[in-house]
PDB file of N, CA, C and O in Angstrom:
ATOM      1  N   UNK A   1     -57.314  -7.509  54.084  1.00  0.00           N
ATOM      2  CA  UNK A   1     -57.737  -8.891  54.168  1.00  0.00           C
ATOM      3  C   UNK A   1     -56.505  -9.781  54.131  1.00  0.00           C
ATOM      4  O   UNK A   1     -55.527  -9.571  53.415  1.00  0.00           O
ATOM      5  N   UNK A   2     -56.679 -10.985  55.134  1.00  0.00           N
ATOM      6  CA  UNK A   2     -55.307 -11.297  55.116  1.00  0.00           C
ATOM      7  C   UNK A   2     -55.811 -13.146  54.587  1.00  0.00           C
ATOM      8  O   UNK A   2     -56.718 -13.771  55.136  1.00  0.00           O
ATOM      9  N   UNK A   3     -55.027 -13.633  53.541  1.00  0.00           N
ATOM     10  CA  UNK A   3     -55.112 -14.748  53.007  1.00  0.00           C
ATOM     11  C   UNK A   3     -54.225 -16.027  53.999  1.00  0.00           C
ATOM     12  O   UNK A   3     -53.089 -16.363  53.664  1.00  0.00           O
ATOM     13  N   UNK A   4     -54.873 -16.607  55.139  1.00  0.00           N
ATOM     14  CA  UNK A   4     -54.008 -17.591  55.279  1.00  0.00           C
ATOM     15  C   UNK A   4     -53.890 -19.391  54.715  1.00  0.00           C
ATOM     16  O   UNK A   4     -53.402 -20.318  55.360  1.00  0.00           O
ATOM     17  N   UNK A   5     -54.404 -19.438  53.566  1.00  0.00           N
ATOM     18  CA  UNK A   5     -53.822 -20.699  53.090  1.00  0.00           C
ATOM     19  C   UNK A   5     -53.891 -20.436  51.429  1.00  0.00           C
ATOM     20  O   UNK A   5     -54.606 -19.520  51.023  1.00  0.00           O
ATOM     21  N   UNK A   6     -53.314 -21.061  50.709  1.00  0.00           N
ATOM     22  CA  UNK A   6     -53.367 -20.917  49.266  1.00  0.00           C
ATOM     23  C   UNK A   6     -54.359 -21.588  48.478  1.00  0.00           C
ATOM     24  O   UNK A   6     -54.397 -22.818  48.451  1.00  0.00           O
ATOM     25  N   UNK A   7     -54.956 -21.059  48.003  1.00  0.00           N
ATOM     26  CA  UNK A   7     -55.757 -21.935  47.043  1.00  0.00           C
ATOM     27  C   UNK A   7     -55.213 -23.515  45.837  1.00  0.00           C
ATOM     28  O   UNK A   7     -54.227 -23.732  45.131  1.00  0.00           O
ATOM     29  N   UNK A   8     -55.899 -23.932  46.011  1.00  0.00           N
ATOM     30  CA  UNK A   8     -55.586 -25.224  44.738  1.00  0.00           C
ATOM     31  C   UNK A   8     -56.196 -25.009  43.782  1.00  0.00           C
ATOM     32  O   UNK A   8     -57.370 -24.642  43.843  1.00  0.00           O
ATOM     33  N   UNK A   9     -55.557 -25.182  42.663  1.00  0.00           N
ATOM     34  CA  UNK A   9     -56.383 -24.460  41.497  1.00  0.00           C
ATOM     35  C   UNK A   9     -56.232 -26.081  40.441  1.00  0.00           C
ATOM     36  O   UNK A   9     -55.063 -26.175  40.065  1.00  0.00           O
ATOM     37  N   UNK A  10     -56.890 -26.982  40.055  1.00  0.00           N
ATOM     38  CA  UNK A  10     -56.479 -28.143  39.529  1.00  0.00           C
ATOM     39  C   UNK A  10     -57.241 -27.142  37.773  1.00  0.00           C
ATOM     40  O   UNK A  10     -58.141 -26.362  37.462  1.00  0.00           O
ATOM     41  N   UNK A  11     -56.451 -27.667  37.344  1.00  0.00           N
ATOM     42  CA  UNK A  11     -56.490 -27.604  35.706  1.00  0.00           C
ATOM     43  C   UNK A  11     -56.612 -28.489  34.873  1.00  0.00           C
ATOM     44  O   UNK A  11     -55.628 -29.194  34.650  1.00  0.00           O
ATOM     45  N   UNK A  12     -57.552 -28.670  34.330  1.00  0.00           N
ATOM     46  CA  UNK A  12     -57.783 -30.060  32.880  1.00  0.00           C
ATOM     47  C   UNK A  12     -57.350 -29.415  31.670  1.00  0.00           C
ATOM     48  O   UNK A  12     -58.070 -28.786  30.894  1.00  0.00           O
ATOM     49  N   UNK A  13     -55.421 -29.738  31.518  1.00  0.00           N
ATOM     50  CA  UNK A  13     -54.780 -29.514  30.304  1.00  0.00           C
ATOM     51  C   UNK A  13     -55.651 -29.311  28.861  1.00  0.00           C
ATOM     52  O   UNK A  13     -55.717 -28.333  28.116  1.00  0.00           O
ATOM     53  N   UNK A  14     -56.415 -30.910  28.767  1.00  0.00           N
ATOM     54  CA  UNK A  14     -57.068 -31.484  27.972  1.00  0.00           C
ATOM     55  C   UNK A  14     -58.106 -30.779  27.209  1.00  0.00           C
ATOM     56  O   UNK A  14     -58.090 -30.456  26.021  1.00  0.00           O
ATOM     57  N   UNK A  15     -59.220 -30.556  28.305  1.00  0.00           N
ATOM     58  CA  UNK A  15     -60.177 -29.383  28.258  1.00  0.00           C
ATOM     59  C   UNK A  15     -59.745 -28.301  27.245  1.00  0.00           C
ATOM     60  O   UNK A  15     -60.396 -28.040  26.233  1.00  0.00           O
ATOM     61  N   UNK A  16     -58.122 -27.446  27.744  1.00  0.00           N
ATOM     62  CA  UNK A  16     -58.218 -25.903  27.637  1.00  0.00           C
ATOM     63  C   UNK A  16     -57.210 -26.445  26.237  1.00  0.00           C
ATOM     64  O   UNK A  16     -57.190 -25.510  25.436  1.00  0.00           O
ATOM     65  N   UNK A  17     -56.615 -27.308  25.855  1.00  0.00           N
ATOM     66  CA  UNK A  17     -56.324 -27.691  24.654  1.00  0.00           C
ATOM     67  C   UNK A  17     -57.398 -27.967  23.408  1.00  0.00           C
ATOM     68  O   UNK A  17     -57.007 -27.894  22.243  1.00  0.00           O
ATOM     69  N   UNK A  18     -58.833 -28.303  23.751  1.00  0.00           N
ATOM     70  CA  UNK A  18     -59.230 -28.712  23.022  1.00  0.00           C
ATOM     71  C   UNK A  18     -60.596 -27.217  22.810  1.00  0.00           C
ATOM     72  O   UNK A  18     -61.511 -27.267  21.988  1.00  0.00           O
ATOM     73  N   UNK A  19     -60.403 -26.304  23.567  1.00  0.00           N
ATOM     74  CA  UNK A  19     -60.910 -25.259  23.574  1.00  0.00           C
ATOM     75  C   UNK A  19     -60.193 -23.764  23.046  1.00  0.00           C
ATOM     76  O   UNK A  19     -60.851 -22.734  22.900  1.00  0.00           O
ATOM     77  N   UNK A  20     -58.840 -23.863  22.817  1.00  0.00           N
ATOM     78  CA  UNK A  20     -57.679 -22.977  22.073  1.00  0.00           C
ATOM     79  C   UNK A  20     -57.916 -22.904  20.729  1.00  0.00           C
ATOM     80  O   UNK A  20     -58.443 -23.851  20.144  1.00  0.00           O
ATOM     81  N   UNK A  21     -57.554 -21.776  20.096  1.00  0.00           N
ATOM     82  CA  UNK A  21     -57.326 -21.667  18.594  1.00  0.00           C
ATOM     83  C   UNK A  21     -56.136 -22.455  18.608  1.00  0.00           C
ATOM     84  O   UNK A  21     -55.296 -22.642  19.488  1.00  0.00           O
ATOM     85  N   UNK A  22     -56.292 -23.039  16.984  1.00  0.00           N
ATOM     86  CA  UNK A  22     -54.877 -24.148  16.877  1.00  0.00           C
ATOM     87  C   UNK A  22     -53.537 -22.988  16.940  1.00  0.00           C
ATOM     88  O   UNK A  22     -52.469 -23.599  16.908  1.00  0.00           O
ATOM     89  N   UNK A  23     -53.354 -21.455  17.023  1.00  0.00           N
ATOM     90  CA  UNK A  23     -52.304 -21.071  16.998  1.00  0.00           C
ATOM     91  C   UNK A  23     -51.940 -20.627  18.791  1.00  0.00           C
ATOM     92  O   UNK A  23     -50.882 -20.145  19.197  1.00  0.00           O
ATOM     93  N   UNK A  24     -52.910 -20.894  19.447  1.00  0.00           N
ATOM     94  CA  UNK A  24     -52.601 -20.638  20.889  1.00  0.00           C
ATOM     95  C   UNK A  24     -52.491 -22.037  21.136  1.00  0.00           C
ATOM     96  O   UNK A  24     -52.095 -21.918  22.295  1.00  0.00           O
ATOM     97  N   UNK A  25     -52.520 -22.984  20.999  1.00  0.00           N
ATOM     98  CA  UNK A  25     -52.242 -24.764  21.584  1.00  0.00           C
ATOM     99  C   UNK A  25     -51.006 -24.605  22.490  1.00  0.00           C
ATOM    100  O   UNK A  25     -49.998 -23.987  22.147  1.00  0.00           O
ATOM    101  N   UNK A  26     -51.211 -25.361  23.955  1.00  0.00           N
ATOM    102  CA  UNK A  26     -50.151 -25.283  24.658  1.00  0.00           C
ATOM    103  C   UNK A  26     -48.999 -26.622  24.137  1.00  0.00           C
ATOM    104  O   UNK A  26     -49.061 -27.850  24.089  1.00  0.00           O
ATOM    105  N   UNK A  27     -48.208 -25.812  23.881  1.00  0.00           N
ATOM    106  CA  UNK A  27     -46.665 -27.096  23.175  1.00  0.00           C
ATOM    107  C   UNK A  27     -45.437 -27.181  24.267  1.00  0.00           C
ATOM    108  O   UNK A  27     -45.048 -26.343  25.082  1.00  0.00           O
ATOM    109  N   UNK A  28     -45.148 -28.012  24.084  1.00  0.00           N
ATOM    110  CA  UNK A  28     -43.617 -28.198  25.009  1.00  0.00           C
ATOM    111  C   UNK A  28     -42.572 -26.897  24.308  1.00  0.00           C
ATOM    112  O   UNK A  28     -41.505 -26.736  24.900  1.00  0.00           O
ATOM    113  N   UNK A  29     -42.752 -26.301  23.511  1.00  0.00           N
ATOM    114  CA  UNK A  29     -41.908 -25.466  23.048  1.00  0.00           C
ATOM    115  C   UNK A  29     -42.231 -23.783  23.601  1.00  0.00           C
ATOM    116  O   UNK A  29     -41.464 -22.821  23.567  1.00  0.00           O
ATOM    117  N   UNK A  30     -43.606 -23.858  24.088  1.00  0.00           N
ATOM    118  CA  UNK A  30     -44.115 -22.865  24.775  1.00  0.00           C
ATOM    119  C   UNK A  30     -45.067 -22.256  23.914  1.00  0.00           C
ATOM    120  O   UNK A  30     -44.905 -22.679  22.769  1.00  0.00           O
ATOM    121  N   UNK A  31     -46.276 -21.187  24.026  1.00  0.00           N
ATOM    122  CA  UNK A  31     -47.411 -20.417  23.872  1.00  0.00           C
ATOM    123  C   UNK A  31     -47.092 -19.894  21.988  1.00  0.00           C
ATOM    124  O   UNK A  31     -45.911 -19.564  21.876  1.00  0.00           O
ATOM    125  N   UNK A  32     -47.668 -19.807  20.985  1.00  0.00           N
ATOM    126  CA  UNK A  32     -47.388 -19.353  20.229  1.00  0.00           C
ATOM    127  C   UNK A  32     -48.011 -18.055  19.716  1.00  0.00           C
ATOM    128  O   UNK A  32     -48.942 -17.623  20.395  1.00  0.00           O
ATOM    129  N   UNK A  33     -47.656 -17.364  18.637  1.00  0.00           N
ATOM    130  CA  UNK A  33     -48.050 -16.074  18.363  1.00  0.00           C
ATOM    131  C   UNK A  33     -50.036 -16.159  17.741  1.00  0.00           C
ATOM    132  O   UNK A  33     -50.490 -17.045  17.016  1.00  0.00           O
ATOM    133  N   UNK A  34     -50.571 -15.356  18.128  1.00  0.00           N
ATOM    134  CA  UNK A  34     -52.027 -16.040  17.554  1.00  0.00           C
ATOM    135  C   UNK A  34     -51.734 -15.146  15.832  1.00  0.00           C
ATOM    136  O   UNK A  34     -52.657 -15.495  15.095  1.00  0.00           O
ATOM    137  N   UNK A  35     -51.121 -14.530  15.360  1.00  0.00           N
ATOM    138  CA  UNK A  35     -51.060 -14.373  13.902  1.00  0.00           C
ATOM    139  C   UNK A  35     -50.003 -15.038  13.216  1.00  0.00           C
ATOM    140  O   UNK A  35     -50.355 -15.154  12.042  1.00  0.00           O
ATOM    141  N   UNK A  36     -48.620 -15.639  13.437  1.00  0.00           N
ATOM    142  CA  UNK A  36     -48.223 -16.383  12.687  1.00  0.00           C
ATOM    143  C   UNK A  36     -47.979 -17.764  13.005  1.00  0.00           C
ATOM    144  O   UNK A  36     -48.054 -18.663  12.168  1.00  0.00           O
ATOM    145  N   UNK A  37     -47.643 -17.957  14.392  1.00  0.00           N
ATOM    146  CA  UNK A  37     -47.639 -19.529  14.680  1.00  0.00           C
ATOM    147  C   UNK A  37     -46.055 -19.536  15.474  1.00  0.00           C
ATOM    148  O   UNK A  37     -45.410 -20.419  16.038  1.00  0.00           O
ATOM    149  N   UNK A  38     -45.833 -18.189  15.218  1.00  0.00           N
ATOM    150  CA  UNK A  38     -44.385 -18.776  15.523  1.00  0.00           C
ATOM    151  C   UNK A  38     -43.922 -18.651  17.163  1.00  0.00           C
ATOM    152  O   UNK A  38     -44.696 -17.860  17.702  1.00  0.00           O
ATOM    153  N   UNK A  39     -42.875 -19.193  18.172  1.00  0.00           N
ATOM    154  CA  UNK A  39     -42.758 -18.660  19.523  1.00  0.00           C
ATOM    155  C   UNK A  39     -43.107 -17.390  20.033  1.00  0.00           C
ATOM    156  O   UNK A  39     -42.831 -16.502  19.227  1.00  0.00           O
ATOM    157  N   UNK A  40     -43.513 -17.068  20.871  1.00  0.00           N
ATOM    158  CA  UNK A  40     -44.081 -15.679  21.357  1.00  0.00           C
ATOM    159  C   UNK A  40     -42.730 -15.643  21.794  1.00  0.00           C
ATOM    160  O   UNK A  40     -41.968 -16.596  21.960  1.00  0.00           O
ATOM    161  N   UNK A  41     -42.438 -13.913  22.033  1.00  0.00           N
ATOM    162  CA  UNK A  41     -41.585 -13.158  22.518  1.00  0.00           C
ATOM    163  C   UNK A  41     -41.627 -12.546  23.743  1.00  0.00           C
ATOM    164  O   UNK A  41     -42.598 -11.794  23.829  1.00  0.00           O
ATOM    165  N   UNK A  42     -40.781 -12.594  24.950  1.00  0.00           N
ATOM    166  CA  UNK A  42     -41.671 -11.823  26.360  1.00  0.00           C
ATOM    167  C   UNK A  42     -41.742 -10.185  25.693  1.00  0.00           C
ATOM    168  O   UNK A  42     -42.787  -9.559  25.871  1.00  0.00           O
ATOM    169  N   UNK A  43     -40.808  -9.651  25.068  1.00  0.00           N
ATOM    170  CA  UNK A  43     -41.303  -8.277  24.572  1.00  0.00           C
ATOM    171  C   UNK A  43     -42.267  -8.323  23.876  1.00  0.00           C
ATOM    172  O   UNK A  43     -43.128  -7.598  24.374  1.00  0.00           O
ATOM    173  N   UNK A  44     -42.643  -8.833  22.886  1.00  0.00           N
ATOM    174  CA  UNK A  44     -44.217  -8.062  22.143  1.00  0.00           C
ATOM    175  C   UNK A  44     -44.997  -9.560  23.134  1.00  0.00           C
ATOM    176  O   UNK A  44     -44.743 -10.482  22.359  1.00  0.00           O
ATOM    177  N   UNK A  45     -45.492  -9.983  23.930  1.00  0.00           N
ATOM    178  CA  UNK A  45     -46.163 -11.073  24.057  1.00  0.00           C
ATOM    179  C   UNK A  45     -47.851 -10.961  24.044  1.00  0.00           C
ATOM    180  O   UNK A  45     -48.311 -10.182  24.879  1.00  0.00           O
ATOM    181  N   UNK A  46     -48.470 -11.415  23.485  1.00  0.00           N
ATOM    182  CA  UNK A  46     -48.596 -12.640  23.488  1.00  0.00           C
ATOM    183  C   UNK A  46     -48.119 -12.660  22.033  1.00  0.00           C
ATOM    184  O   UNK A  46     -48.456 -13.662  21.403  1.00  0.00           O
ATOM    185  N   UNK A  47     -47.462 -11.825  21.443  1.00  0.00           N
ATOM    186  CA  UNK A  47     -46.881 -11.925  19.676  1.00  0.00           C
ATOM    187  C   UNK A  47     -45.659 -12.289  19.447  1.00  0.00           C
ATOM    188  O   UNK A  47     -45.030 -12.392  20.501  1.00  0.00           O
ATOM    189  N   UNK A  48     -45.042 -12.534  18.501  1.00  0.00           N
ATOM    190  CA  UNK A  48     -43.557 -12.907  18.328  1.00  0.00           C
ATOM    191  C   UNK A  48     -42.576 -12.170  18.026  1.00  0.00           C
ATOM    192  O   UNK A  48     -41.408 -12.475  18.267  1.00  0.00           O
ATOM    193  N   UNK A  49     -43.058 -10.782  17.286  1.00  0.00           N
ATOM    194  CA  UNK A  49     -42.140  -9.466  16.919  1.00  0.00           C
ATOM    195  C   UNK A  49     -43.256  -8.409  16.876  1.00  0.00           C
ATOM    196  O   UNK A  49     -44.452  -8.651  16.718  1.00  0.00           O
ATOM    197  N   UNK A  50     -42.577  -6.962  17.072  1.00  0.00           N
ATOM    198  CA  UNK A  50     -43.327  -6.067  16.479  1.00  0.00           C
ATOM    199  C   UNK A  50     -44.351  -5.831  15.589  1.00  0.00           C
ATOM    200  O   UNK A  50     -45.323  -5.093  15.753  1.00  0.00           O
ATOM    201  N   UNK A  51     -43.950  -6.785  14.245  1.00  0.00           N
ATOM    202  CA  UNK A  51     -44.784  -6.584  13.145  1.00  0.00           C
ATOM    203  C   UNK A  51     -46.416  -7.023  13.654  1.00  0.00           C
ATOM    204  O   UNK A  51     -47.442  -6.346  13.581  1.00  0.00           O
ATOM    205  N   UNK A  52     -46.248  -8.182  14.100  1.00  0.00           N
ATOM    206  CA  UNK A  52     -47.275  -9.538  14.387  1.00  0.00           C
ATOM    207  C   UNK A  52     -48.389  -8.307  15.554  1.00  0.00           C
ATOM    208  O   UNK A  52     -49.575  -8.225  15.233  1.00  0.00           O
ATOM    209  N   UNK A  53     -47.890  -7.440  16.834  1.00  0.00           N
ATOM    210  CA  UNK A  53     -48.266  -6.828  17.230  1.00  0.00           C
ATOM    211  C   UNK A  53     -49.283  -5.692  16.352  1.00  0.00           C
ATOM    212  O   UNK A  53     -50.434  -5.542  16.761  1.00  0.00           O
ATOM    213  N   UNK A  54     -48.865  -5.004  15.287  1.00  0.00           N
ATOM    214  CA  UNK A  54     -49.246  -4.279  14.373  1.00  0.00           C
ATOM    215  C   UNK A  54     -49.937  -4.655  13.658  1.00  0.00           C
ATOM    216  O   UNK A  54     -50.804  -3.828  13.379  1.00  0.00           O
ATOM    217  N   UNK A  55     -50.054  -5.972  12.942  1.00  0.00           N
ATOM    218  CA  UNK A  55     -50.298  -6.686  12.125  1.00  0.00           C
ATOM    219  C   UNK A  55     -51.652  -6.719  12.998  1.00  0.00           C
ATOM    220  O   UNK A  55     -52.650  -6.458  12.327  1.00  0.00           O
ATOM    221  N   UNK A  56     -51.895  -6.998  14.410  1.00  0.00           N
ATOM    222  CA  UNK A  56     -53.494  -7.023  15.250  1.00  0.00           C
ATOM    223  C   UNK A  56     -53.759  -5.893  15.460  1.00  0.00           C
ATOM    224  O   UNK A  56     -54.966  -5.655  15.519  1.00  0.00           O
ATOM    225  N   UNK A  57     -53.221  -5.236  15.573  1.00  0.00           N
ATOM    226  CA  UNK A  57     -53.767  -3.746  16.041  1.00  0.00           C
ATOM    227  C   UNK A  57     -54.378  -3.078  14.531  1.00  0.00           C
ATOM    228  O   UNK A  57     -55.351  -2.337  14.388  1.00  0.00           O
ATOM    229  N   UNK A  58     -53.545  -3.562  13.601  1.00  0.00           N
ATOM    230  CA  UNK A  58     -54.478  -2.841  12.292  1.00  0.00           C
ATOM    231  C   UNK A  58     -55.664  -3.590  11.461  1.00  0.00           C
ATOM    232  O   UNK A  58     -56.188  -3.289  10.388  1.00  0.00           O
ATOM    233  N   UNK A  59     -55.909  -4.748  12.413  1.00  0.00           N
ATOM    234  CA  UNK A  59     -57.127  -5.639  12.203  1.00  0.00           C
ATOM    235  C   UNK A  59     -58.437  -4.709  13.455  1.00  0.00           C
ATOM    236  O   UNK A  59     -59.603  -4.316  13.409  1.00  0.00           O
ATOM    237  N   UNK A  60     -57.904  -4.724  13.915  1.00  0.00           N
ATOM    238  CA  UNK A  60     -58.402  -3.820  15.541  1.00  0.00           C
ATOM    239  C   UNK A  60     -58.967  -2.324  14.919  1.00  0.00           C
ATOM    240  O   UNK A  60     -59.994  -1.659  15.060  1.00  0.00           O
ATOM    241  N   UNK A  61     -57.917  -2.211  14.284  1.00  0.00           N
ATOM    242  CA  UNK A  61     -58.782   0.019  13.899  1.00  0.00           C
ATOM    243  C   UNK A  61     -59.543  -0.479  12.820  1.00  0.00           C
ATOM    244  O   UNK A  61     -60.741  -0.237  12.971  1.00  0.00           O
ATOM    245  N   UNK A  62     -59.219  -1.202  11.596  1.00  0.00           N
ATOM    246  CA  UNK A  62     -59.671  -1.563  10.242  1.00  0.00           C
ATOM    247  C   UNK A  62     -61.378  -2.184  10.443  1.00  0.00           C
ATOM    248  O   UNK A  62     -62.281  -2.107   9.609  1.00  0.00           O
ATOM    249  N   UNK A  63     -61.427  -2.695  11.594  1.00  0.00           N
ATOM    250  CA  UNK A  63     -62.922  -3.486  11.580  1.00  0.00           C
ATOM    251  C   UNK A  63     -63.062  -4.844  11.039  1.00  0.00           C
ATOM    252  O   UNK A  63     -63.994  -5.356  10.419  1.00  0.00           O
ATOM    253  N   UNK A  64     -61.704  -5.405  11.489  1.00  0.00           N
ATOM    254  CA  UNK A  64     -61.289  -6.826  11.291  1.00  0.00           C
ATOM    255  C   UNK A  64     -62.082  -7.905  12.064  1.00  0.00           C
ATOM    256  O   UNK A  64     -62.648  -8.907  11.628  1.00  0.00           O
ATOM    257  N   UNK A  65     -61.983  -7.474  13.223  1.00  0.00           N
ATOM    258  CA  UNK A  65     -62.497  -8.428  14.814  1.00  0.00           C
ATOM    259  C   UNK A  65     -64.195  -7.732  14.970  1.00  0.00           C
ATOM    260  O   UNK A  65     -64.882  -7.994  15.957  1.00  0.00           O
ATOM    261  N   UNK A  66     -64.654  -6.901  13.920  1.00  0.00           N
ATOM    262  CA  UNK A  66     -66.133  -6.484  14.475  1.00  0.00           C
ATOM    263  C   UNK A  66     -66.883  -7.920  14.441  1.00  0.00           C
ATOM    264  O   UNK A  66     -66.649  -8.893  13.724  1.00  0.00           O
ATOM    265  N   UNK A  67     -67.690  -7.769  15.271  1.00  0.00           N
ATOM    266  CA  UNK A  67     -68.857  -8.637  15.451  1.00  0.00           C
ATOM    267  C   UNK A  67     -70.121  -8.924  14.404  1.00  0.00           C
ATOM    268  O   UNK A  67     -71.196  -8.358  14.602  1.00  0.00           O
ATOM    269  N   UNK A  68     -70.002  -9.516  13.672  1.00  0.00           N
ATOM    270  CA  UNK A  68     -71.198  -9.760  12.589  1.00  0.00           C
ATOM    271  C   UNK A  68     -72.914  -8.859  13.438  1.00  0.00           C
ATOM    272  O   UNK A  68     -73.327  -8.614  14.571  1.00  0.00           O
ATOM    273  N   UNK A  69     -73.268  -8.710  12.333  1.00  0.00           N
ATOM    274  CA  UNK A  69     -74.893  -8.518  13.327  1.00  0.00           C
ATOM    275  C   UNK A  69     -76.151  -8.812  11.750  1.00  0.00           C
ATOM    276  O   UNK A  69     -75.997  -8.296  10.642  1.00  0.00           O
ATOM    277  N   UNK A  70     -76.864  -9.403  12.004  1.00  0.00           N
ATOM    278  CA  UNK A  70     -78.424  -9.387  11.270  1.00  0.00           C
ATOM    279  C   UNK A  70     -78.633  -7.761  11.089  1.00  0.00           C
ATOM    280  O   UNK A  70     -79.162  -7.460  10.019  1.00  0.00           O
ATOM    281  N   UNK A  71     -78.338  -6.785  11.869  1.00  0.00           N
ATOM    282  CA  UNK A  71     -78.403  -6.115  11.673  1.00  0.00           C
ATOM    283  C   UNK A  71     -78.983  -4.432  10.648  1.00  0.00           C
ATOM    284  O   UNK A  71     -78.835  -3.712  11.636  1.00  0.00           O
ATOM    285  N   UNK A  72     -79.289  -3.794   9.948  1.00  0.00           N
ATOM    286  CA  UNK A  72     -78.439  -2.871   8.867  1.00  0.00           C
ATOM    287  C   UNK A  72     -77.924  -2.177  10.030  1.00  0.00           C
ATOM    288  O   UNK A  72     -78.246  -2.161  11.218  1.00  0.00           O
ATOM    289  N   UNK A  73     -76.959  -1.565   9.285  1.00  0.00           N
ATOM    290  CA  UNK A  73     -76.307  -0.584   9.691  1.00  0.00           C
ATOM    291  C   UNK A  73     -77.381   1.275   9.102  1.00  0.00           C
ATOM    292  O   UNK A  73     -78.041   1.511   8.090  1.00  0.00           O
ATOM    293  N   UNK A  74     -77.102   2.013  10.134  1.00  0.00           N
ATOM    294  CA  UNK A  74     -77.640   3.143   9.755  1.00  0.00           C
ATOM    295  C   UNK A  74     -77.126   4.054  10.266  1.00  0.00           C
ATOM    296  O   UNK A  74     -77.418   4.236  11.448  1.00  0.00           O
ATOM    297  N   UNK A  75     -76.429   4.736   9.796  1.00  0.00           N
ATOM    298  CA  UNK A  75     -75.621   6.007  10.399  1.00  0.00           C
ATOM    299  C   UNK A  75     -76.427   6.856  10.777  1.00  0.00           C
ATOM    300  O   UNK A  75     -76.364   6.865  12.007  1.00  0.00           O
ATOM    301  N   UNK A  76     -77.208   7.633  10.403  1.00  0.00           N
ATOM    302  CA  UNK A  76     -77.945   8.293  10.286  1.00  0.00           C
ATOM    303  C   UNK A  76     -78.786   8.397  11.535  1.00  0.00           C
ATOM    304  O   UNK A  76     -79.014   9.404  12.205  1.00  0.00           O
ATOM    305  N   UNK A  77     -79.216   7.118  11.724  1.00  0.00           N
ATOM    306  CA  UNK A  77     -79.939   6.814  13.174  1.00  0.00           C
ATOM    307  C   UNK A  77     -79.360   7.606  14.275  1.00  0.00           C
ATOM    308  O   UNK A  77     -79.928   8.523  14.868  1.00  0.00           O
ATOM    309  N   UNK A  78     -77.922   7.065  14.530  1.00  0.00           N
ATOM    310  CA  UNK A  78     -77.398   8.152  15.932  1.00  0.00           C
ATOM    311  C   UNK A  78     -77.660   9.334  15.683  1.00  0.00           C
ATOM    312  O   UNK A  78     -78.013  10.011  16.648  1.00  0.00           O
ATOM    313  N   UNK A  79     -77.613   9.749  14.842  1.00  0.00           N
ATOM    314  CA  UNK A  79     -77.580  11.497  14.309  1.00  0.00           C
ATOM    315  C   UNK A  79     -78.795  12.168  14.759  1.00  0.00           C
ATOM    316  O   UNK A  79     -78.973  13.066  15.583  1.00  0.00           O
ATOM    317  N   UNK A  80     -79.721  11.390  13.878  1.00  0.00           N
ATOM    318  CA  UNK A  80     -81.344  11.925  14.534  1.00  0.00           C
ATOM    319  C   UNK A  80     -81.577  11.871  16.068  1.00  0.00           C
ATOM    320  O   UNK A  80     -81.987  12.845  16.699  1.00  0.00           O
ATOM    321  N   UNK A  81     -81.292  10.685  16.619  1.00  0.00           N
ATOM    322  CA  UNK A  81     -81.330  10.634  18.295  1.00  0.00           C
ATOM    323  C   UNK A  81     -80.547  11.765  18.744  1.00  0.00           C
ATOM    324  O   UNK A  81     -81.195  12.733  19.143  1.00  0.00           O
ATOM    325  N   UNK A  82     -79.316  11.839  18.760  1.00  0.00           N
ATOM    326  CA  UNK A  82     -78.801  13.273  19.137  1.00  0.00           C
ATOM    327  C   UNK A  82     -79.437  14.881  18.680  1.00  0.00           C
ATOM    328  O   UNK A  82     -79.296  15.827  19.456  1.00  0.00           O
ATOM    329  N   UNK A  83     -79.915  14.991  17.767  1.00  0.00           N
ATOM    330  CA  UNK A  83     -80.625  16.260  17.066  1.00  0.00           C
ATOM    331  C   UNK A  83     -81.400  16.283  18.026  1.00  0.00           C
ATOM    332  O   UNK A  83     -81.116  17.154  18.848  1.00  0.00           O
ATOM    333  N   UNK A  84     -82.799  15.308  18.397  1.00  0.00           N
ATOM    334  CA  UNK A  84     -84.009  15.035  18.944  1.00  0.00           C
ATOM    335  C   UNK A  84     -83.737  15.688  20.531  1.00  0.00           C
ATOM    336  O   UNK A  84     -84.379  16.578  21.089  1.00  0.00           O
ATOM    337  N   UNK A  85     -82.519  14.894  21.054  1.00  0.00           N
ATOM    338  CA  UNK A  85     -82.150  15.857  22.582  1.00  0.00           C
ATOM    339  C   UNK A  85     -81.579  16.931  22.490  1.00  0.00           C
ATOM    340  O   UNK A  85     -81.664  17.227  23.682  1.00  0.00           O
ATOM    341  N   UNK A  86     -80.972  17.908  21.972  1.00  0.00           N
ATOM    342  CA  UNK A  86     -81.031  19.164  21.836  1.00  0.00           C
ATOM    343  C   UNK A  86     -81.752  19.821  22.144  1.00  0.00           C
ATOM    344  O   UNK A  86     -81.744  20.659  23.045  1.00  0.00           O
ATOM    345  N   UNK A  87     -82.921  19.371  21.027  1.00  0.00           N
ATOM    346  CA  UNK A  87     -84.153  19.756  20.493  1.00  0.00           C
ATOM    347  C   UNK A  87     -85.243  20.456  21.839  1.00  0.00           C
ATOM    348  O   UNK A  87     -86.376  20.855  21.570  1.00  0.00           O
TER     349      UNK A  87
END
């Protein structure tokens, strides 16, 4: 497929400022880290060092970012469904 003209893409700064976590806010100083605040780094990006990288990733395995639910929880449940198809 061949693209002959470019798209215009207009952007409302305003909008996507007022829709950001206050640690992603676009600044004249550039994008910041979303765990400490401080300049992002192009090596760990969108983070500022290694740690800050780690520091999300062990929110990530730990069950930091899970999703609330009304829910219960029941382990047990998958277990029986799997037994049942065997079965």
């Amino acid at each position: 497929m061949h693209i002959t003209g470019a798209a215009k893409i207009s952007v409302d700064l305003t909008k996507i400022r007022e829709e950001a976590p206050e640690t992603m806010t676009l600044r004249k100083d550039g994008p910041r880290c979303p765990i400490c605040g401080k300049p992002q780094d192009k090596a760990f990006r969108p983070f500022c060092s290694r740690r800050c990288a780690d520091v999300d990733l062990s929110r990530w395995l730990n069950g930091s970012y899970a999703i609330p639910s009304d829910e219960p929880v029941d382990p047990d449940a998958d277990l029986s469904q799997e037994e049942t198809r065997r079965d």
